[in-house]
VOGU-3710 file (C-alpha; in Angstrom, 3 decimals, decimal comma):
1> xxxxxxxxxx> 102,328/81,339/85,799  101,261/84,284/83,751  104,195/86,037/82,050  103,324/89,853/81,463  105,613/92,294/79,672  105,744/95,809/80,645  106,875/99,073/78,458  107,960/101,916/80,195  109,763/102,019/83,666  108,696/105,481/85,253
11> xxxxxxxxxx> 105,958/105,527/88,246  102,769/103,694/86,351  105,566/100,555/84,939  107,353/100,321/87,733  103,906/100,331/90,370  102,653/97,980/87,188  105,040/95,447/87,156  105,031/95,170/91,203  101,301/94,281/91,790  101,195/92,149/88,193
21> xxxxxxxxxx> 103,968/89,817/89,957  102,287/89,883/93,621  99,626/88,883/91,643  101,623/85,871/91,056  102,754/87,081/87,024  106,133/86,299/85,938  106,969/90,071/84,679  109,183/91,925/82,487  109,779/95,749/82,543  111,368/97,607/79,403
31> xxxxxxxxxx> 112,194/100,994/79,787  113,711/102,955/76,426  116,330/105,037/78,905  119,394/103,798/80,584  117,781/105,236/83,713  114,188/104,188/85,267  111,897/107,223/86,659  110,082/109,124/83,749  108,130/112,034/84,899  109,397/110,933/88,517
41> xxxxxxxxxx> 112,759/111,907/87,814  114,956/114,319/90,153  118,006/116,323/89,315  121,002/115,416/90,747  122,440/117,481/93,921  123,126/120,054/95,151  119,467/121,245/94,225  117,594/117,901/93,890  114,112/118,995/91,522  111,328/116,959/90,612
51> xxxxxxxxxx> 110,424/117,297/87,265  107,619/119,290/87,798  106,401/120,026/91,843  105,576/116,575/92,812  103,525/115,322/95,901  101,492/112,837/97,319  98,311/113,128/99,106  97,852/110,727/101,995  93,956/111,243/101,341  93,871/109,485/98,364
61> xxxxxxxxxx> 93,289/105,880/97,689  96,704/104,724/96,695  98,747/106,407/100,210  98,392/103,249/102,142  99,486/100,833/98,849  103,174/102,234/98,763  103,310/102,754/102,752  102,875/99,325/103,160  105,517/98,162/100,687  107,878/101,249/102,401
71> xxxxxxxxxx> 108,096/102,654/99,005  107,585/106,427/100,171  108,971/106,338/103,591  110,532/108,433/104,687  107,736/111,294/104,274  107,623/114,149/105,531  104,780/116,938/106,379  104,446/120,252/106,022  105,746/121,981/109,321  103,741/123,430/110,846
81> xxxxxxxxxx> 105,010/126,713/110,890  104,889/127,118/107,534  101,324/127,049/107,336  101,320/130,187/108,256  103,437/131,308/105,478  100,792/129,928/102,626  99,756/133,403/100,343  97,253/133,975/97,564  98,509/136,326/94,847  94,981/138,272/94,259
91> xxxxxxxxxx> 94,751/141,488/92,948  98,421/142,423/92,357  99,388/141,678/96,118  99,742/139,004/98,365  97,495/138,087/101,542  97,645/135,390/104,229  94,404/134,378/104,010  92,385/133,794/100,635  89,265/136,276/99,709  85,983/135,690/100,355
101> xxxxxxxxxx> 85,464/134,748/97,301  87,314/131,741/97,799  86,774/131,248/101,596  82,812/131,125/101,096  82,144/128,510/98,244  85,432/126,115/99,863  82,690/125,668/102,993  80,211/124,020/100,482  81,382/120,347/100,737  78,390/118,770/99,695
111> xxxxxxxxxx> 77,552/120,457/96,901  78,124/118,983/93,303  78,695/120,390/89,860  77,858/119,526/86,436  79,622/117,004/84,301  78,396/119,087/81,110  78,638/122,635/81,828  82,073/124,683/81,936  83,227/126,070/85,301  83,075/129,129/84,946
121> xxxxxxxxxx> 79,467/129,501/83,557  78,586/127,563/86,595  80,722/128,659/89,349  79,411/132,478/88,281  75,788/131,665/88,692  76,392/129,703/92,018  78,995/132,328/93,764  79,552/135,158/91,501  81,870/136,108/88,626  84,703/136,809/90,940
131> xxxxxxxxxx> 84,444/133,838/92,714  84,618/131,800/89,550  87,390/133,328/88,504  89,646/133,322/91,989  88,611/129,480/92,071  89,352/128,727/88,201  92,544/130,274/88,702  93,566/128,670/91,652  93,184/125,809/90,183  96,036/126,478/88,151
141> xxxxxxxxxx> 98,011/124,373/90,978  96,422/120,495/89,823  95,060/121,711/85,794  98,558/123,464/84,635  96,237/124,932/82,650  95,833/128,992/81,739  92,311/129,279/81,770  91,009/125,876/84,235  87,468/127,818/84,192  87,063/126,538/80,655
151> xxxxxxxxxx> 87,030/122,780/81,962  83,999/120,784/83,469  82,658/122,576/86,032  82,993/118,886/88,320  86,163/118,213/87,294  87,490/121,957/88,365  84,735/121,595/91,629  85,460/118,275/93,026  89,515/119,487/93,016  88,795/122,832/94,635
161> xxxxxxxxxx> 87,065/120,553/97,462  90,100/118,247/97,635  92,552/120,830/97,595  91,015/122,915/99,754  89,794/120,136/102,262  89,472/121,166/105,784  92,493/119,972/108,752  95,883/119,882/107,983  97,482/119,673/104,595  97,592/116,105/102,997
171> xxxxxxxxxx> 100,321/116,020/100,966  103,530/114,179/101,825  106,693/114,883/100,514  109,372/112,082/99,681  112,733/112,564/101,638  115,037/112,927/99,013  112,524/113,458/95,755  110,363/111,403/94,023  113,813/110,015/92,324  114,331/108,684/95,925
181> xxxxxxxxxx> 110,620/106,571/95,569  111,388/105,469/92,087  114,918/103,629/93,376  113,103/101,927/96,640  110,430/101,312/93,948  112,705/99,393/91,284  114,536/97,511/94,410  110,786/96,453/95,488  110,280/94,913/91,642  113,476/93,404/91,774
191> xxxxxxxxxx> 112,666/91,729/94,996  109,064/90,695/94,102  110,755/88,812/90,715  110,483/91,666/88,129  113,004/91,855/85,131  114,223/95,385/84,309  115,726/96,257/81,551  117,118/99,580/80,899  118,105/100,864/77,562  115,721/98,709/75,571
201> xxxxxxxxxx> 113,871/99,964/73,786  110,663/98,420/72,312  109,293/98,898/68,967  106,829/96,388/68,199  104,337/94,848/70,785  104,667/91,605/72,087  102,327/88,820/71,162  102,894/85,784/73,142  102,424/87,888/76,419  99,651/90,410/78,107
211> xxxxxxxxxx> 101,273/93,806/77,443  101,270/96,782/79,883  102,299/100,114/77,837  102,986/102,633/80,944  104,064/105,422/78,432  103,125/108,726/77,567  99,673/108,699/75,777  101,686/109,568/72,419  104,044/107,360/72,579  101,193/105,122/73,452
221> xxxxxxxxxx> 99,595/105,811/69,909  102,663/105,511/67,896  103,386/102,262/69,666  99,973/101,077/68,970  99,131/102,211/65,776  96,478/104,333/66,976  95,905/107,857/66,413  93,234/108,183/68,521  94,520/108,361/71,722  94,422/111,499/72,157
231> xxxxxxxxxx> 93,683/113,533/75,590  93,227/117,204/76,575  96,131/118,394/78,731  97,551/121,244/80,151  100,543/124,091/78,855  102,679/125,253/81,559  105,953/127,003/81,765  108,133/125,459/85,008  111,065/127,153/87,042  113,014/125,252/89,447
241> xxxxxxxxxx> 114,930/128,042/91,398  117,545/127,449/94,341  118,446/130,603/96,424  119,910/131,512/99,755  117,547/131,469/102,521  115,756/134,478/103,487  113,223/134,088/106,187  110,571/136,510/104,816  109,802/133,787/101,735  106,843/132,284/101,124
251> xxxxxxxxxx> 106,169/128,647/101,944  103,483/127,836/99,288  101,281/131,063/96,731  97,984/130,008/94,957  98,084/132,718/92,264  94,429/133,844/91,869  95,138/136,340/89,247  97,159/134,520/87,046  96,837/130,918/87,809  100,695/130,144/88,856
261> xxxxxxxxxx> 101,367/128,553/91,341  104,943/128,230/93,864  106,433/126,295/96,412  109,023/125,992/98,637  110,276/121,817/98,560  113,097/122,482/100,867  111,101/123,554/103,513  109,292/119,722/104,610  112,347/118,434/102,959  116,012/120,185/103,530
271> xxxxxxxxxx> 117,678/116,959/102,200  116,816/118,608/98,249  119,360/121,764/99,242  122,283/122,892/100,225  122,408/123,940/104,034  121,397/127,584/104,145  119,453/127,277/100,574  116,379/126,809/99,692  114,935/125,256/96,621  111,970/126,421/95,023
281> xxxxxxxxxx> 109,838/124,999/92,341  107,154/126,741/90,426  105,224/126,938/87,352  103,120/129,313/84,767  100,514/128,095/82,979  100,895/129,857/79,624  97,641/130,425/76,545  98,373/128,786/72,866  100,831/130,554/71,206  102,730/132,207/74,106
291> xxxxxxxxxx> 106,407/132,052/74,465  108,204/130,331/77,528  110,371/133,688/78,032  107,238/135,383/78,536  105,233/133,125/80,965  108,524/133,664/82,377  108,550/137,053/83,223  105,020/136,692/84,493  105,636/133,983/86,777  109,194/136,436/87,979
301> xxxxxxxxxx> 106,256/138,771/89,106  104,795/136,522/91,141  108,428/135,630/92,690  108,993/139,580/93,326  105,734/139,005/95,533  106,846/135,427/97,501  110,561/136,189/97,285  112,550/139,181/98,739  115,205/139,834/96,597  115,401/136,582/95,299
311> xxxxxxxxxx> 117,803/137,663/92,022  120,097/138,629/94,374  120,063/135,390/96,213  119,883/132,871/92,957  122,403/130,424/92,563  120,832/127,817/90,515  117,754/127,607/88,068  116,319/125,649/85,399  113,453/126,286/83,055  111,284/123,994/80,979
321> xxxxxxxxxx> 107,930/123,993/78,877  105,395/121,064/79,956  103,395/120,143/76,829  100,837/117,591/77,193  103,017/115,705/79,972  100,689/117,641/82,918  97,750/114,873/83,502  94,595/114,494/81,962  91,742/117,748/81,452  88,248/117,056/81,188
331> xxxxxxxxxx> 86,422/119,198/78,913  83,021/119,875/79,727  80,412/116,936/78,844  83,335/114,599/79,568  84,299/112,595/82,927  87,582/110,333/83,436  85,425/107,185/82,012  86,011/109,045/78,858  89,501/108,885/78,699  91,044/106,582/76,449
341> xxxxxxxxxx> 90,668/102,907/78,219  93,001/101,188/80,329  91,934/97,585/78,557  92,998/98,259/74,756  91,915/94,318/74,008  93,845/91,358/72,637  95,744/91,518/76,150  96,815/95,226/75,683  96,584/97,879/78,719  97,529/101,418/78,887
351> xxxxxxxxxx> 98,918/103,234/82,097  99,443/106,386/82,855  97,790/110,222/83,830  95,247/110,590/80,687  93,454/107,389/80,404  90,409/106,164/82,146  90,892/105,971/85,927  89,906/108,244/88,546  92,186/110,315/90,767  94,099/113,219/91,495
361> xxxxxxxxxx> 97,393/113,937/88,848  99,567/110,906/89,805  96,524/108,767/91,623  95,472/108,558/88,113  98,383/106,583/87,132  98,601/104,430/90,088  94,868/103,914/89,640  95,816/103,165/86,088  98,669/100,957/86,607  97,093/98,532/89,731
371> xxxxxxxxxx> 94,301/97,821/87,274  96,122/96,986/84,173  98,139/94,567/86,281  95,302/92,813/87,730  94,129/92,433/83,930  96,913/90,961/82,810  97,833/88,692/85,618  94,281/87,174/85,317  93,806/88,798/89,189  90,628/90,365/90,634
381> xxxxxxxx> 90,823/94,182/90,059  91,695/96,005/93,664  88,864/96,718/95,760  89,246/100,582/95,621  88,830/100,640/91,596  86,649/98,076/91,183  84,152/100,554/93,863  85,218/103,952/91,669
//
């Protein structure tokens, strides 16, 4: 039996360290904190917040992996009533539906963009300057980034198509918060033979074993010895806000003008809040060199849009500054086979959102982490990478 050693025990470890031992690997999981989750972490009641507005999107490759295993059920929808409270801030105001600007180019599904122009040189020539921008700037919702349009125009393209896909919404939202998935997720290892081990912390790689290193891409490098892994990622300012229910709030606002973006978690999900509350989680994406207090105050404009009086009705928030810790950018000229490599050699693997697999934000990491695992089991890789 293979033995395989794990570092880190947030989503990529822990979905690491399941499919190395169905694999048949004899694995062990080290995670530096005395509590397993990373990035997948929640807050603890009344208000239960992801760190950072979390979902899953039953369209992408991984959906069916952890529904088989029950490690996301149960999920919930988006109601449908609250479809019809979606809004796009655009020009200073919020509308129901999005402009034309955005409406016309979202019906051009087959097209494809360039790997090695930016977006917004593209997008203009294609569909106008104002349609590049409304798009870039939507975008703000997957790049956490202040300016997306700056980014490969098929890396900002092919997410406009998948967030903007036709049919009812695709994500699928965790019943209790992604905290609730990480603890079915480390009772799945534990039955499937995994070791964890919490508040160990690893300083110096294994050699006797195949090593998985599901940390951040930093902590990665400093781990490894190797300054070069390195990725472009985004700057955002996040607010988790819980209020008092008001039933002219907004479900969900694509901020066209400044590329924010907000969302109402409570609503597919009222086990996060207190009955009669409503938790809201948003973020800012804020330029080099600007201050969290004042992406604050911008994104508080967007709130006076989505949120009647919300000030009045706070009674909880948090703030935070996401530095690198957003998933990986693709500059133009660049694709995710760029990214620093999952297979490090010498039996070495990285996981997580910035290194070479394809996906969506968090697919990339599962993407990441079911291939590493194969690797270091010895395994075939799974179908759906091995095809990407």
């Amino acid at each position: 039996m293979t033995k395989v050693t794990v570092i880190g025990g947030g989503l990529g470890g822990l979905v690491a360290a399941v499919a190395a031992a169905e694999a048949g690997a004899q694995v062990e999981l080290f995670e530096a904190h005395r509590t397993l989750g990373g990035r997948a972490r929640s807050t603890q009641g009344p208000y239960v917040a992801n760190d950072g507005p979390h979902v899953f999107y039953c369209d992408g490759p991984h959906w069916s992996w952890l529904v088989e295993r029950g490690l996301v059920t149960p999920a919930r929808r988006v109601p449908l009533g609250e479809v019809r409270r979606l809004r796009f801030r655009h020009g200073g105001r919020l509308r129901a539906l999005p402009p034309r600007a955005v409406a016309g180019p979202a019906t051009r599904r087959r097209l494809r963009a360039p790997v090695d122009q930016d977006f917004t040189s593209w997008a203009s020539r294609m569909f106008g300057a104002e349609a590049a921008r409304a798009i870039a700037r939507m975008m703000g919702v997957v790049a956490f980034d202040a300016d997306p349009g700056r980014l490969s125009a098929a890396f900002v393209w092919e997410r406009f198509l998948r967030v903007s896909r036709p049919g009812y919404p695709a994500s699928r939202y965790v019943v209790g918060g992604w905290q609730a998935g990480v603890d079915r997720l480390a009772a799945h290892a534990r039955k499937v033979g995994v070791r964890i081990e919490t508040g160990a912390r690893v300083d110096t790689l294994p050699t006797t074993t195949p090593v998985i290193v599901a940390t951040s891409l930093e902590a990665a490098g400093r781990l490894l010895g190797d300054p070069s892994l390195t990725w472009e990622s985004g700057r955002t300012t996040l607010l988790d806000l819980g209020v008092r229910r008001h039933p002219g709030d907004a479900y969900l606002v694509f901020d066209l003008d400044e590329a924010g973006f907000l969302e109402r978690f409570s609503s597919p999900d009222p086990t996060v809040a207190p009955e009669g509350h409503s938790l809201i989680q948003a973020h800012m994406p804020a330029p080099a060199g600007e201050s969290k207090q004042a992406a604050l105050v911008r994104l508080e404009a967007m709130l006076d849009l989505a949120l009647p009086d919300w000030r009045e009705r706070k009674t909880w928030h948090r703030s935070a500054v996401a530095l690198g810790r957003t998933g990986a950018l693709d500059l133009p000229g660049t694709t995710w086979r760029d990214r620093p490599a999952i297979d490090r050699g010498e039996g070495i693997y990285l996981v997580g959102d910035q290194v070479a697999a394809p996906g969506l934000l968090s697919e990339v990491t599962l993407a990441s982490a079911r291939q590493a695992a194969h690797l270091a089991a010895g395994a075939p890789a799974p179908r759906v990478l091995a095809a990407a």
